[in-house]
FISEZA-677180 format. One record per residue (C-alpha): y, x, z; residue in three letters; residue number from 1. Coordinates in pm, whole numbers, plus 32768, in hexadecimal, padded with zeros to 4 digits. Example, Ala and Ser with C-alpha at 12.3 -4.5 7.8 and 13.67 -1.06 7.14 Angstrom:
BEGIN
      Y      X      Z   residu   num
   7E3E   84CE   830C      ala     1
   7F96   8557   82CA      ser     2
//
This chain:
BEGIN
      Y      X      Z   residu   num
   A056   6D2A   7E49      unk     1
   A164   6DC5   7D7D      unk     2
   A127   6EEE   7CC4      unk     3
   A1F7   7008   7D2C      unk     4
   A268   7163   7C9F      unk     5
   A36B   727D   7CEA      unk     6
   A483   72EA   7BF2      unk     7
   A3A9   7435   7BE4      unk     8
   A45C   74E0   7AC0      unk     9
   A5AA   7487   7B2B      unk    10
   A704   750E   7B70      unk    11
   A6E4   75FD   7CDD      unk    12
   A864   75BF   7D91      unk    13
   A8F7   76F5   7E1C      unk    14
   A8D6   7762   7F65      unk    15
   AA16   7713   8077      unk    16
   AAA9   7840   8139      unk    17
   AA64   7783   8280      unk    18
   A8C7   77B8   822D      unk    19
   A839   78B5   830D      unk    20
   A7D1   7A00   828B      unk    21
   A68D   79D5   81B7      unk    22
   A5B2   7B0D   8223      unk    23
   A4BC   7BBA   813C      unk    24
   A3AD   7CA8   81A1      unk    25
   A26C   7D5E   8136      unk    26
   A13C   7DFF   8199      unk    27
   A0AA   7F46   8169      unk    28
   9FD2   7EBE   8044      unk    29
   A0F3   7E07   7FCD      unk    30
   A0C7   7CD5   800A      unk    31
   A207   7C1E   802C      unk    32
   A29C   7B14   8124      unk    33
   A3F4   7A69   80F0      unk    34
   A4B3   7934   8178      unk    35
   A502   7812   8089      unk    36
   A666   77BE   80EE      unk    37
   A646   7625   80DD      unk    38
   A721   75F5   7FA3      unk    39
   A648   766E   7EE5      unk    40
   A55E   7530   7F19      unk    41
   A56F   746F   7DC6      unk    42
   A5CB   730E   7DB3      unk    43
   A4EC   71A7   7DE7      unk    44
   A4AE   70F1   7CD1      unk    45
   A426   6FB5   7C8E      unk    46
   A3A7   6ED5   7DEA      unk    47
   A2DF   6FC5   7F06      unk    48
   A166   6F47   7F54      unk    49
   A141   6EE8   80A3      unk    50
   A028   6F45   8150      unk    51
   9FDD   6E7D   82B2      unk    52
   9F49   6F12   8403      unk    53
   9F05   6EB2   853C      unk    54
   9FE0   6DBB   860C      unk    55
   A05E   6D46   84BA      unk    56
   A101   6E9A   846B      unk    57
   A166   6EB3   8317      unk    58
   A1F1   6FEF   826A      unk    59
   A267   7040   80F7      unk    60
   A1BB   7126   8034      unk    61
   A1FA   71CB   7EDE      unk    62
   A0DE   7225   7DC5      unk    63
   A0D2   7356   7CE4      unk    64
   9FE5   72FF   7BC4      unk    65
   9EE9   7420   7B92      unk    66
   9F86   7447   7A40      unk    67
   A0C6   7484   7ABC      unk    68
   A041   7585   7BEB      unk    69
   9FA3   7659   7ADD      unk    70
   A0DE   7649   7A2C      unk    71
   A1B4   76BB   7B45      unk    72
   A0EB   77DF   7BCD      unk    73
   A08E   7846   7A63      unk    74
   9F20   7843   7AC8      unk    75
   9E3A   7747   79D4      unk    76
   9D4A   7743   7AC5      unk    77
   9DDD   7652   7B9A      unk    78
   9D87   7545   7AE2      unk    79
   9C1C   755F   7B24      unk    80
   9C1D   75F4   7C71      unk    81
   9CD7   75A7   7DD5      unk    82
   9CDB   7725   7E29      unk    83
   9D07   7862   7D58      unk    84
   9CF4   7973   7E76      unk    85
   9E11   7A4B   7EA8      unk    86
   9EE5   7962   7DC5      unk    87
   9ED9   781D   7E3B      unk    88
   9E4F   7779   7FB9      unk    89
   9E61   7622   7F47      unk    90
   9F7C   75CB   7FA4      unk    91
   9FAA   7491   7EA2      unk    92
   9EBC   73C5   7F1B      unk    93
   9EC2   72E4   805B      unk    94
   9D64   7355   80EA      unk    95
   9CC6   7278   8202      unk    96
   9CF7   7388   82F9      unk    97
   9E62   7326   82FF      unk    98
   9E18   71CC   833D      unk    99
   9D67   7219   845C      unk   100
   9E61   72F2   84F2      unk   101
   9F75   71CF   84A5      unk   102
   9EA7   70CD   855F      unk   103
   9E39   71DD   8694      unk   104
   9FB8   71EC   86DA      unk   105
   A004   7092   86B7      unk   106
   9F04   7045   87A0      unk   107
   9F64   7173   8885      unk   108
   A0BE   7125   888E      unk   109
   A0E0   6FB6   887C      unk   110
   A17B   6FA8   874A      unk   111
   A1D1   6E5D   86D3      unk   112
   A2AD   6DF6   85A8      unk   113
   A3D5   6D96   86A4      unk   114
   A3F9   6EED   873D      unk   115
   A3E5   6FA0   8607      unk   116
   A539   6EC6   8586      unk   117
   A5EE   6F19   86E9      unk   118
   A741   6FA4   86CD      unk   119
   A6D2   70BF   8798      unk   120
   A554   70BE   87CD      unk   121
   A4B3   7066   893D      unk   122
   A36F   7122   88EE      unk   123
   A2C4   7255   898A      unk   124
   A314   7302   885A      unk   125
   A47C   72FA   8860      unk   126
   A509   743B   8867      unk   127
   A3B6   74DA   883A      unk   128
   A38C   762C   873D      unk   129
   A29E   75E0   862F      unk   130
   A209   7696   851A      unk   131
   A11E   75F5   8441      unk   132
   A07A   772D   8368      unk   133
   9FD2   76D1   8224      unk   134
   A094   7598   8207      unk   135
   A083   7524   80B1      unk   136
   A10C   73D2   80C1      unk   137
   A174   7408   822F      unk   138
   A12F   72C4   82BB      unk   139
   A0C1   7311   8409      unk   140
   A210   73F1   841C      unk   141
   A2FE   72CE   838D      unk   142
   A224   71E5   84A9      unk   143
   A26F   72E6   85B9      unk   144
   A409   730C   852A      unk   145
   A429   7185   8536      unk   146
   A3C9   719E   868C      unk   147
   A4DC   7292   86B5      unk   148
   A425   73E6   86C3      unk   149
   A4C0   752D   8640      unk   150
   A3C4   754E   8527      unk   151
   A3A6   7681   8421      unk   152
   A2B2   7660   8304      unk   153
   A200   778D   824F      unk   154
   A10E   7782   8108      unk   155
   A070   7882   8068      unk   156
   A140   77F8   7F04      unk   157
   A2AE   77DF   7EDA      unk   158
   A28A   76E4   7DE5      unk   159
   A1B9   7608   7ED6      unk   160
   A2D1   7637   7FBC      unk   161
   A3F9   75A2   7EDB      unk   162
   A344   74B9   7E2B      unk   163
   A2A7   741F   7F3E      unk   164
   A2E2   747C   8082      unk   165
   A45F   7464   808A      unk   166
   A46F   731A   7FAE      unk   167
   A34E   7283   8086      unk   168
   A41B   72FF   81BA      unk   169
   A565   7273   812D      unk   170
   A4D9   710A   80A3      unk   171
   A444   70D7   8208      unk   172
   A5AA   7137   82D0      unk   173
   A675   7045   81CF      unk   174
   A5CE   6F26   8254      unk   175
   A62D   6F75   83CE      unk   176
   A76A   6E7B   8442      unk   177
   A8D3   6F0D   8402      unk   178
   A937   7025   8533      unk   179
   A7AA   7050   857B      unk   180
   A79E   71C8   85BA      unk   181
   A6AD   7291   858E      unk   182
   A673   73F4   85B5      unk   183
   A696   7506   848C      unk   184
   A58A   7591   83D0      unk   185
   A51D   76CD   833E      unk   186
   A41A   7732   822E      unk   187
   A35D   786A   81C8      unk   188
   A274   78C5   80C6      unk   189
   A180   79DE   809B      unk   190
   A050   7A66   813A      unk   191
   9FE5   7A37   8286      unk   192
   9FFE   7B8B   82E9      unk   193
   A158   7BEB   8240      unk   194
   A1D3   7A98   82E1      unk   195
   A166   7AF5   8449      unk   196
   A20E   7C4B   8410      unk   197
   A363   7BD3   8347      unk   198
   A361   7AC4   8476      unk   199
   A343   7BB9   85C4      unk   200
   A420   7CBC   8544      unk   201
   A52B   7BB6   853C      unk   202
   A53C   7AE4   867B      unk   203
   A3E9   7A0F   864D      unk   204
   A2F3   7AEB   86AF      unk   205
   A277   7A1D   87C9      unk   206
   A34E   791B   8794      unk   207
   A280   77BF   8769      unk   208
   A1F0   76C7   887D      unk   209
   A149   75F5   87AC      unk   210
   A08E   76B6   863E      unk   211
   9FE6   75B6   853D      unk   212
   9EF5   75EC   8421      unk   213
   9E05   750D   8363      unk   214
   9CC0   7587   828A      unk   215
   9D37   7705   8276      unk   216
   9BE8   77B9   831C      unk   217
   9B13   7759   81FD      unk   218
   9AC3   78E6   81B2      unk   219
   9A59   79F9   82A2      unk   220
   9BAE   7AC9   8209      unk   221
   9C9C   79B0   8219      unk   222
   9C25   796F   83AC      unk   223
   9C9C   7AD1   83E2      unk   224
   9DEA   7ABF   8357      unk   225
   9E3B   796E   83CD      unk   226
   9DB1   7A07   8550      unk   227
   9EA4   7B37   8510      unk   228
   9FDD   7A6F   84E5      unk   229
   9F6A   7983   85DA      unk   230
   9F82   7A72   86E6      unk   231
   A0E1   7B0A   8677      unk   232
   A1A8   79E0   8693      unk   233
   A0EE   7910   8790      unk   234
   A1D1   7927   88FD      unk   235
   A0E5   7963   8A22      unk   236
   A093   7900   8B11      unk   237
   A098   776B   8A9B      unk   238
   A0AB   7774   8965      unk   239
   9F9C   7694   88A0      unk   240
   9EFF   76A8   8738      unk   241
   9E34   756D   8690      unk   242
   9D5D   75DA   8553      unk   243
   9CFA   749F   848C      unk   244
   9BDD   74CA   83B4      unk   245
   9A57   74B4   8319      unk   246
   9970   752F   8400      unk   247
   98B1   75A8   82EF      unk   248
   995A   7657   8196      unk   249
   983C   7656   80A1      unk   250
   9842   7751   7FBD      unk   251
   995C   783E   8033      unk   252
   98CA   7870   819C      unk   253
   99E1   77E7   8272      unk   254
   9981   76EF   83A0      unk   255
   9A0B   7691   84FD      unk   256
   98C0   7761   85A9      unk   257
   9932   78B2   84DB      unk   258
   9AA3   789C   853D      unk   259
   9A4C   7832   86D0      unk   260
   9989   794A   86BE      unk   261
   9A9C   7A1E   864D      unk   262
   9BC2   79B7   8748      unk   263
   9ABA   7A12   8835      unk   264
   9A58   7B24   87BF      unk   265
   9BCE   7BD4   87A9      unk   266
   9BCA   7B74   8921      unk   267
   9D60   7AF1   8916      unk   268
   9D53   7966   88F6      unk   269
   9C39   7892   8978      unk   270
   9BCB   778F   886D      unk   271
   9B3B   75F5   88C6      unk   272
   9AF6   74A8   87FC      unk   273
   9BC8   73D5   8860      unk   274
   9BBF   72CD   86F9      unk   275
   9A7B   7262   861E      unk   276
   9A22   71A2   8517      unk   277
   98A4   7137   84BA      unk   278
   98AE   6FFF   841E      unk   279
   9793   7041   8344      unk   280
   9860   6FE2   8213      unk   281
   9930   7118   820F      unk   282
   991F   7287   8246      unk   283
   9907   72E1   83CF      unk   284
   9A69   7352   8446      unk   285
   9AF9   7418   8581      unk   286
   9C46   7424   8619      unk   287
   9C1C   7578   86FC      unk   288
   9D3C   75C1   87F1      unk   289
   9D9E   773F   8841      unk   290
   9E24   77AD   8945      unk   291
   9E67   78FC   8A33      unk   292
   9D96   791E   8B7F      unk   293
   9E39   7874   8CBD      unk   294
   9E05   79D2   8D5F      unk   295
   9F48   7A56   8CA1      unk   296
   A034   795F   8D2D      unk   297
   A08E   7A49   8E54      unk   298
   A0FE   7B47   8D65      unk   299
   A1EE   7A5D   8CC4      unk   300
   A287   79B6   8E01      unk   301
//
């Protein structure tokens, strides 16, 4: 397997008039939100890894040496730690949780390497609105855009965003056949909070029938936030979340038990397992599925 790395230092290309407007926002606190207009994404380099799923799936996936995340977000403690709170989520490494999630949806959906390559996909997910939040790498967003889904990808890091989530979106669309089409994308970056905001005060509040995220409830404060945008931009009365992820966090207090209990605690989305993992050669993992109460669907007819 090749060894693969993005052109992280180099030249950004300037952004077309035809991109849509790229929105910025802020909370109270001021903590900001903003969308990454997708020019911005820095070049591949080199050959991608490829890293295979279920049914055969393979996708392309950049790296960002720790060395050169500490470098680009100016924080040294990167390289000897995957989390610095309030400054970085992660988002350069390809955690398990993600796996998971890619597999869950290749299962779900029948998603074989055939269909993904179709000029104009014949999955369930075509046409679909997806949002993958804390996406790092974004694989389980590029799997759900192959299958021709709408998707729009959000990190808590910029720099995660354009040099890897738009280059590992981009080296997986150049190997479709010539005239595939696929849908657009969109990216944002920022906290979970100013995101959900920035997002429902311009046409996406509500928005989404399908929401993705992979190991992002490993603390009690980062459930709360994720919850909070959650429920801004989901669109009742069918639309569906899927939380990949550890059912235990040690050491920072996060687990599947602590965040079920708080979806049903705010009393808005009803929370299941629907995904695990207990091999005994790993850590236990959950896939757990949100979604709104049947009883609204009247109100929505």
């Amino acid at each position: 397997m090749e060894k693969f790395s993005f052109n992280f230092f180099g030249a950004v290309g300037s952004r077309a008039n035809s991109d849509p407007v790229a929105y910025t926002s802020a909370t109270e606190d001021g903590v900001t939100a903003e969308e990454v207009p997708q020019q911005q994404g820095l070049k591949v380099t080199d050959q991608p890894t490829v890293v295979t799923f279920d049914n055969e799936v393979a996708l392309l996936k950049g790296m960002v040496t720790s060395e050169q995340a500490a470098a680009a977000l100016a924080e040294p403690e990167l390289q000897a730690s995957d989390l610095v709170p309030r400054k970085y989520e992660g988002g350069f490494k390809l955690w398990e949780g993600a796996v998971d999630l890619c597999n869950f949806l290749i299962q779900q959906h029948q998603l074989t390497p055939q269909l993904l390559q179709e000029h104009s996909p014949s999955s369930s997910l075509r046409h679909k609105k997806v949002l993958e939040l804390g996406c790092g790498h974004g694989l389980p967003g590029v799997l759900c855009h192959l299958a021709g889904a709408a998707v729009h990808y959000q990190d808590f890091n910029k720099q995660v965003i354009t040099s890897l989530t738009i280059p590992n979106m981009r080296a997986n669309l150049a190997r479709l056949q010539q005239g595939a089409c696929r849908e657009a994308a969109r990216f944002f970056a920022g906290d979970w909070e100013a995101v959900g905001h920035m997002m429902a005060m311009h046409g996406l509040g509500g928005y989404y029938d399908i929401i993705l995220t992979a190991e992002t409830i490993y603390s009690p404060e980062s459930q709360a936030r994720l919850l909070s945008c959650i429920k801004q931009v989901l669109q009742p009365p069918h639309g569906v979340v899927y939380v990949a992820a550890k059912s235990f966090y040690f050491g920072v207090g996060g687990s599947t038990a602590s965040f079920a209990d708080l979806v049903k605690a705010d009393g808005i989305l009803e929370c299941k397992q629907v995904w695990k993992v207990e091999d005994g050669q790993s850590n236990k993992r959950e896939i757990l599925k949100l979604n709104f109460p049947e009883a609204i669907t009247p109100y929505f007819l």
